[in-house]
C-alpha atoms as one frame of an Amber mdcrd trajectory, in Angstrom:
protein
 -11.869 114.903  77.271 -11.644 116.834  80.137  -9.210 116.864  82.612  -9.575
 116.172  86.266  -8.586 118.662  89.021  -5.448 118.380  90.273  -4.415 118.560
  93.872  -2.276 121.535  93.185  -5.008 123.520  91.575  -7.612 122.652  94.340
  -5.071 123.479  96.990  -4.620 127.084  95.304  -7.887 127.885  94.738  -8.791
 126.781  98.183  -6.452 129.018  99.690  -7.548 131.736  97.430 -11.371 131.362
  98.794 -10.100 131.011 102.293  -8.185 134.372 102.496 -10.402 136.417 100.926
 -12.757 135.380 103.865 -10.392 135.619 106.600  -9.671 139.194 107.013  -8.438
 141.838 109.201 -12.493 142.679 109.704 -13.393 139.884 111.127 -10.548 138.192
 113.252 -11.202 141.021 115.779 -14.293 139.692 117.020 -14.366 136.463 118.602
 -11.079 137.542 121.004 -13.665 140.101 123.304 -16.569 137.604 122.675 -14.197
 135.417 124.495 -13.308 137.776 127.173 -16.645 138.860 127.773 -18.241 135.207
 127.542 -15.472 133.577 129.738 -16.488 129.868 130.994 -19.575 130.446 128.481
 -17.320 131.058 125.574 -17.931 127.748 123.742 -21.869 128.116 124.083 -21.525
 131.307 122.240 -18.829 130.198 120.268 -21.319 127.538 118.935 -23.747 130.392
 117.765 -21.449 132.269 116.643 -19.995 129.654 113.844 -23.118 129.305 112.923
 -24.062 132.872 111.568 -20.423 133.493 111.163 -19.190 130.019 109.279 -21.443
 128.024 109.286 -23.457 129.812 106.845 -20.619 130.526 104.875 -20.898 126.933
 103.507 -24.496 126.938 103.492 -24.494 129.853 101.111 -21.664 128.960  98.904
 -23.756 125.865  98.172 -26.738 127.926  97.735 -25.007 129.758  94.917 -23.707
 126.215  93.491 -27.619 124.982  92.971 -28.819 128.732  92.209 -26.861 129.775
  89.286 -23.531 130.631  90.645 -24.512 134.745  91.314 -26.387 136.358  93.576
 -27.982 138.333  90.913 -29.880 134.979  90.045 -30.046 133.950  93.856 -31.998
 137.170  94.850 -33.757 137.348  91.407 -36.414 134.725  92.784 -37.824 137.515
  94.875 -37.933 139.233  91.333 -35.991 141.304  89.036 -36.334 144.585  90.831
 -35.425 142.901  93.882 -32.434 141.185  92.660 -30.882 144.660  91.465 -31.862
 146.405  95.088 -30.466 143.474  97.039 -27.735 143.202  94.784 -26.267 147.049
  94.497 -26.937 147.597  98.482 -25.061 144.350  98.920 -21.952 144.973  96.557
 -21.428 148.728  97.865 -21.442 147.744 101.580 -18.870 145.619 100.938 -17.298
 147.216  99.075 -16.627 150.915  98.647 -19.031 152.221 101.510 -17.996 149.828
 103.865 -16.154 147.034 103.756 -12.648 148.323 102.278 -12.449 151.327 104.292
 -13.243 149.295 107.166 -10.713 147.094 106.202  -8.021 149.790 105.772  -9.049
 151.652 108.905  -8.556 148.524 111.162  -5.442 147.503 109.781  -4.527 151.019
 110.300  -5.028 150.587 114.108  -3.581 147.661 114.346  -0.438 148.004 112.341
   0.240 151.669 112.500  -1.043 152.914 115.547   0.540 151.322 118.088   3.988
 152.393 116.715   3.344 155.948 116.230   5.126 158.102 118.738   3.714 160.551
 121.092   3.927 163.743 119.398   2.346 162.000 116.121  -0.495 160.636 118.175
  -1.263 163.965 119.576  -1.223 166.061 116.790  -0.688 164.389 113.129  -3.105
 161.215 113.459  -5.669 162.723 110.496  -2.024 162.901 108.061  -1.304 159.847
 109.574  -4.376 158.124 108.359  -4.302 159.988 105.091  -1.076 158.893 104.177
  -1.414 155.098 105.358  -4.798 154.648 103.597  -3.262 156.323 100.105  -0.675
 153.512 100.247  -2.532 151.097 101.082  -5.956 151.479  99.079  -3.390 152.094
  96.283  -1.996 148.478  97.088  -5.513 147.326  96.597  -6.269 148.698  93.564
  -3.134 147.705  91.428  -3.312 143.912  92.743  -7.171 144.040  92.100  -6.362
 145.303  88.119  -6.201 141.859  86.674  -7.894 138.909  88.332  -6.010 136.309
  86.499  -2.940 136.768  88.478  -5.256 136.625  91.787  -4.445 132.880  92.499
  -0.639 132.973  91.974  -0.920 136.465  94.148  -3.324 135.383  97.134  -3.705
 131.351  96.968   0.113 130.845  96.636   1.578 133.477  98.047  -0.089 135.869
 100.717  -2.206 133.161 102.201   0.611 130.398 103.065   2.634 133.594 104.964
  -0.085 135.134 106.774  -1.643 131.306 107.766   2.206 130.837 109.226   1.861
 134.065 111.505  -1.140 133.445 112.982  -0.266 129.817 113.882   2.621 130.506
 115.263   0.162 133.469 117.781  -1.892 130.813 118.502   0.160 128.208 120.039
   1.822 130.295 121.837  -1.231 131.423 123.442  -2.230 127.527 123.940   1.196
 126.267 125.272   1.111 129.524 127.596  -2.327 130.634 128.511  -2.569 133.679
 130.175  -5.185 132.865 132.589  -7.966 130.926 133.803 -11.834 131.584 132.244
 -13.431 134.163 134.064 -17.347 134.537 134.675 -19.168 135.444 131.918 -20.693
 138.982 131.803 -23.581 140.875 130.304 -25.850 139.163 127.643 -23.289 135.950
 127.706 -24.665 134.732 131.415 -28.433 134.242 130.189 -28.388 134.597 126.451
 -24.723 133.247 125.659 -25.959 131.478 122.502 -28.019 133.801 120.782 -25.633
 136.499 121.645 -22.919 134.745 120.236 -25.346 134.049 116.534 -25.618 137.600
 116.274 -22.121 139.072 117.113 -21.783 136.341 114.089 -23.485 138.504 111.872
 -20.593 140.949 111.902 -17.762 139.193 110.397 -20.108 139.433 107.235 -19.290
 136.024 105.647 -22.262 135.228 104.243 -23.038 138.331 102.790 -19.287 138.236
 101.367 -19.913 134.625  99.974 -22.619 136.092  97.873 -20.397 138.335  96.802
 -16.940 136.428  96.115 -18.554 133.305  94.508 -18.800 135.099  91.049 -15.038
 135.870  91.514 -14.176 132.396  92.384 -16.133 131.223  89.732 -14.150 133.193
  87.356 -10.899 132.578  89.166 -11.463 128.408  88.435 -12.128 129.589  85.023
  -9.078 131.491  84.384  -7.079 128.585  86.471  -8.577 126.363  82.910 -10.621
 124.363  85.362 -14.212 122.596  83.285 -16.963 123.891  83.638 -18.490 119.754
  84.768 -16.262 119.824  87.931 -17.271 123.582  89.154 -19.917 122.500  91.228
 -17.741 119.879  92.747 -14.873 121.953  93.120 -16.745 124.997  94.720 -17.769
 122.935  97.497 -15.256 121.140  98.337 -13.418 124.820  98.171 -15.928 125.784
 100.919 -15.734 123.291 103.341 -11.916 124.008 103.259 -12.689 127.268 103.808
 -15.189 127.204 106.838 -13.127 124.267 108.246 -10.277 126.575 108.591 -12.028
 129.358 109.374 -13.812 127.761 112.461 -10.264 126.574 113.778  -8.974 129.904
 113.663 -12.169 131.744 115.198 -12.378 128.581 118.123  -8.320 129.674 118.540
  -8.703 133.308 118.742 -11.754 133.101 121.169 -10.078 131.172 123.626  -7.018
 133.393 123.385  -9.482 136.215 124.964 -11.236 133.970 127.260  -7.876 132.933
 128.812  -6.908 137.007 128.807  -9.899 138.211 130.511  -8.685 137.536 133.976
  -5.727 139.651 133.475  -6.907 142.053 131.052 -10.554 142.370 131.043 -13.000
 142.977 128.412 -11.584 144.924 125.996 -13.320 148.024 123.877 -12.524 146.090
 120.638 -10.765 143.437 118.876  -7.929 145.148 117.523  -6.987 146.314 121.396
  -7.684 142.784 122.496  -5.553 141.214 120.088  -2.846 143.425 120.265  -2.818
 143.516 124.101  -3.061 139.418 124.394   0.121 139.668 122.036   1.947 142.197
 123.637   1.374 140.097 127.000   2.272 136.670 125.041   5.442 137.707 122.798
   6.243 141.100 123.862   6.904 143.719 121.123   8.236 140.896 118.249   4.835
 139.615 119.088   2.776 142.480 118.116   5.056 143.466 114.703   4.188 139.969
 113.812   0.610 140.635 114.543   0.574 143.681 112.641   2.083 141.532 109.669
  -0.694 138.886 109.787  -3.121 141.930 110.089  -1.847 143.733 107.053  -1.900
 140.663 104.630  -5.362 139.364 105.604  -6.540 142.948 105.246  -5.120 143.650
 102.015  -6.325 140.019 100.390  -9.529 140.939 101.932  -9.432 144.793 100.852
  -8.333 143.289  97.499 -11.523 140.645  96.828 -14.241 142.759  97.837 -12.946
 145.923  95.708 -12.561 143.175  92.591 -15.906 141.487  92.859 -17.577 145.021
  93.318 -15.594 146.476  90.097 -16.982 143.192  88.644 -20.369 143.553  89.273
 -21.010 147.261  88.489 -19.087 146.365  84.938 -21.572 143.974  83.973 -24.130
 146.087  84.857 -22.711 149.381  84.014 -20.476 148.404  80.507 -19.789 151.786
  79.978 -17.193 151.915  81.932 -14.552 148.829  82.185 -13.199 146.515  84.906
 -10.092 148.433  85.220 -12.143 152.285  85.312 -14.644 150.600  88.366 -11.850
 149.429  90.330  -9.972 152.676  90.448 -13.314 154.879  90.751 -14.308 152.742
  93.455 -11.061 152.366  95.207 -10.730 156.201  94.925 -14.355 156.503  96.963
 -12.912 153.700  99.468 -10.084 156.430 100.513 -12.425 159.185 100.688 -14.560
 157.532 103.280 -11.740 155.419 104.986 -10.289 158.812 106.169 -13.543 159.439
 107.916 -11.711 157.483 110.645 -12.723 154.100 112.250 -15.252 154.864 114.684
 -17.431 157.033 111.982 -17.283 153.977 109.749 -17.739 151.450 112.071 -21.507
 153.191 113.355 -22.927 152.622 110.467 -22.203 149.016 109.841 -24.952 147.553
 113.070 -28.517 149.128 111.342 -27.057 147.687 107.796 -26.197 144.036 109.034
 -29.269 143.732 110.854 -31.152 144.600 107.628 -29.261 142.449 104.800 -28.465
 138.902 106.963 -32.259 138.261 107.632 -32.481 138.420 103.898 -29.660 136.722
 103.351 -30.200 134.005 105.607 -33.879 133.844 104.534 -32.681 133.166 100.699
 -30.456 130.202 101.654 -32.658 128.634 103.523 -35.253 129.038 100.245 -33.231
 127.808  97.966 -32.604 124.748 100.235 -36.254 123.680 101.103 -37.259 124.848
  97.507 -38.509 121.532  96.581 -40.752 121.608  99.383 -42.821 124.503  98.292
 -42.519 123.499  94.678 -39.862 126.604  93.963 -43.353 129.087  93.859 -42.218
 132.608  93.474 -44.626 134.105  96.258 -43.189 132.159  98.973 -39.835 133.913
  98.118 -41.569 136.957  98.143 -43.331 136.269 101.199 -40.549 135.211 103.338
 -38.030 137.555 101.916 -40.263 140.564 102.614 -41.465 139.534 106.353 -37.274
 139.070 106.592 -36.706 142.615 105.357 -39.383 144.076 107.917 -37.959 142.692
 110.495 -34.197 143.469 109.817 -35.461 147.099 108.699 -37.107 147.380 112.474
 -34.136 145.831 114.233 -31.954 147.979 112.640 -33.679 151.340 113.403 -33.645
 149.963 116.959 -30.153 149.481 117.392 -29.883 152.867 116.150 -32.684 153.907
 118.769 -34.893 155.180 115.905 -37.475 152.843 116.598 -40.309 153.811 118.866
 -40.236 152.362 122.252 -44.278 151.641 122.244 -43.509 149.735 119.222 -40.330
 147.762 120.480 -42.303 146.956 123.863 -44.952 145.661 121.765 -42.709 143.434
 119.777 -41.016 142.371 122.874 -44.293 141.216 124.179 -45.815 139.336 121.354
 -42.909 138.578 118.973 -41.366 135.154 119.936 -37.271 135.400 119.957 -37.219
 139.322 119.159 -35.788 139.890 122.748 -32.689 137.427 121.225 -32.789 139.586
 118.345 -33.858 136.293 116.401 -37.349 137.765 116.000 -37.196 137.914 112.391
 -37.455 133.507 111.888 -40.979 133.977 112.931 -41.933 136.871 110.473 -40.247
 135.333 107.645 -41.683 131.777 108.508 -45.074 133.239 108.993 -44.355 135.769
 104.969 -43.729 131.945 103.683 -46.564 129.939 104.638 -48.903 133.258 103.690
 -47.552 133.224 100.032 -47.775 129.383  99.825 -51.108 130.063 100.894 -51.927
 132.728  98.452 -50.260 130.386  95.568 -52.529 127.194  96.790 -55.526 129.169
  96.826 -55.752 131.372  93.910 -53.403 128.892  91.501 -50.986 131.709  90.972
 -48.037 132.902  92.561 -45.153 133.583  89.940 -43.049 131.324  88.390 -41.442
 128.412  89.741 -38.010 127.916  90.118 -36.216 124.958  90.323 -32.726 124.224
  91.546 -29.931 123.725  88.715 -25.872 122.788  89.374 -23.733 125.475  87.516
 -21.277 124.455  85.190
């Protein structure tokens, strides 16, 4: 007979899906979303859990009825499909993105701001280099066995970093800095949809495709049965996204209540440090730095795990332990491109893999509906792609401005960058169509609870 879950192991594992979420990546954005939003900052706020954790849930539950991978998620488009979506998705975030990004903002945060003078002016490129060898070489010796990840993240690194930022945060409510300021830019007319997108770039959803295999494998190790895993994996995630919204409603109303004093800042790290700096003074900001380092290295530490992962089921040739130092070694290589260089690259590719991913969650939910028919994955998922392949080589002004006016004229919601729920609507009532019509369509798929 199997035994039930106890409180101690849910708590762990909780924590353990919770901090590889929160990360140094993405508690940078809602502070300037706040500044910039001011007395709108809850309107975009509201968009902005959606896309950024909202979804989270939505997609961990996804993977729950959808056979626990998102090999077997993205495998209802089809098999060659499944291996794109999945390879793109696992390198950027992982070695091409993700964990250098990781390093390099926890480098700006943590490092940079205690650097002297002569260092900044002349050594910064050693300085880099030698920060992101010790730390990518942190990642990759905690990421070499993934039993000890609960006892390493869920009960130890989480609890201390979770204390840090706390302790920011009421500070910053007890002691405000300022009033909310008018909002600015896109936030006065288009505060919500604004807010959805800038969502986009914390990249929880995409990582929730990617971590729920670890997790998985993590309640597994942790000798949990394979009857509660649904169960548990839920419940995980709404402890997760709970706690992340708290901390994301938090940090955006620390940079509303800033803006009056300090403006809107060029990015998150700068806002957070300088809303610190004015809060707690210099102790302040080394305890920032702290809660940056830890949620950057459990984050740094997941992704480069569930890549290694991956690529060794796929790729047996080499083992766990050979993937995670080849691909930590092509994480430093690319982190020591530098911040900015990295952080150009990561718009186009967003814009491209959340309509899909988006697109698939909301299949797997309404599958019933359609009857689980193959070509309405296909049809959605490809009018999904389009779309996210044109907003991204617009954001990267590749796209040709007769083209983009003509979108902007006769696309509903592209002007909110939203324009891609139309397409993909429109892919999936064409391929239910086709399916209807000519009694064909692919398989059907229907919607199974792992364990």
């Amino acid at each position: 007979m199997s035994q039930p879950i106890s409180f101690r192991q849910f708590l762990a594992l909780s924590f353990f899906l919770f901090s590889m979420f929160l990360g140094a990546g993405n508690i940078i954005f809602a502070p300037p979303l706040g500044q910039a939003a001011g007395t709108n900052t809850w309107v975009a706020m509201s968009g902005f859990l959606i896309t950024g954790v909202g979804l989270v849930l939505l997609a961990i539950m996804a993977l729950s009825i959808s056979g626990g991978s998102v090999e077997k998620l993205s495998g209802r488009v089809s098999p060659g499909f499944a291996v794109f979506f999945s390879i793109l998705l696992f390198m950027t975030l992982g070695p091409i993105y993700v964990v250098p990004r990781t390093a390099a903002v926890v480098y700006e945060i943590t490092v940079t701001p205690f650097l002297s003078e002569n260092i900044v002016a002349n050594y910064m490129q050693w300085a880099l280099l030698v920060f992101s060898v010790l730390f990518i070489w942190a990642t990759i010796y905690l990421s070499l066995e993934p039993k000890k990840f609960v006892k390493r993240i869920g009960n130890i690194l989480t609890p201390i970093f979770l204390i840090l930022l706390l302790v920011i945060v009421l500070v910053a409510y007890f002691d405000p800095i300022g009033d909310f300021r008018e909002p600015s830019g896109p936030y006065i007319d288009f505060a919500f949809s604004k807010g959805f997108t800038q969502g986009y770039y914390t990249m929880d959803v995409l990582a929730a495709f990617v971590f729920g295999k670890i997790f998985l494998d993590a309640a597994h190790y942790a000798g949990i049965d394979a009857k509660h895993m649904t169960g548990l994996f839920v419940r995980s995630g709404i402890f997760a996204v709970v706690a992340l919204a708290l901390i994301q409603l938090s940090l955006a109303g620390m940079g509303a209540s800033s803006a009056s004093v300090l403006g809107v800042s060029s990015n998150g790290g700068e806002a957070l440090t300088r809303i610190v700096d004015l809060l707690m003074g210099r102790l302040g900001v080394v305890m920032l730095a702290t809660v940056i380092f830890l949620t950057g290295l459990t984050t740094a530490i997941a992704c480069l795990a569930s890549v290694a992962e991956y690529f060794s089921r796929i790729f047996p040739s080499l083992t766990y332990r050979a993937w995670v130092i080849l691909l930590g070694l092509l994480s430093l290589v690319i982190t020591n491109f530098g911040l900015t260089t990295i952080l150009t690259f990561a718009s186009p590719v967003l814009l491209f893999l959340y309509p899909i991913a988006i697109t698939l969650i909301v299949l797997v939910f309404t599958n019933k509906w359609f009857g689980g028919r193959q070509a309405v994955y296909i049809g959605a998922v490809t009018g999904a792609a389009i779309m996210g392949l044109i907003d991204g080589l617009n954001d990267i002004k590749l796209l040709p401005a007769h083209v983009a006016e003509t979108l902007r004229q006769n696309l509903p919601l592209y002007d909110n960058g939203l324009g891609w729920i139309v397409v993909a609507l429109a892919g999936a009532l064409l391929g239910l169509l086709f399916s209807v019509l000519f009694k064909s369509g692919g398989q059907r798929y229907v919607n199974q609870h792992i364990g």
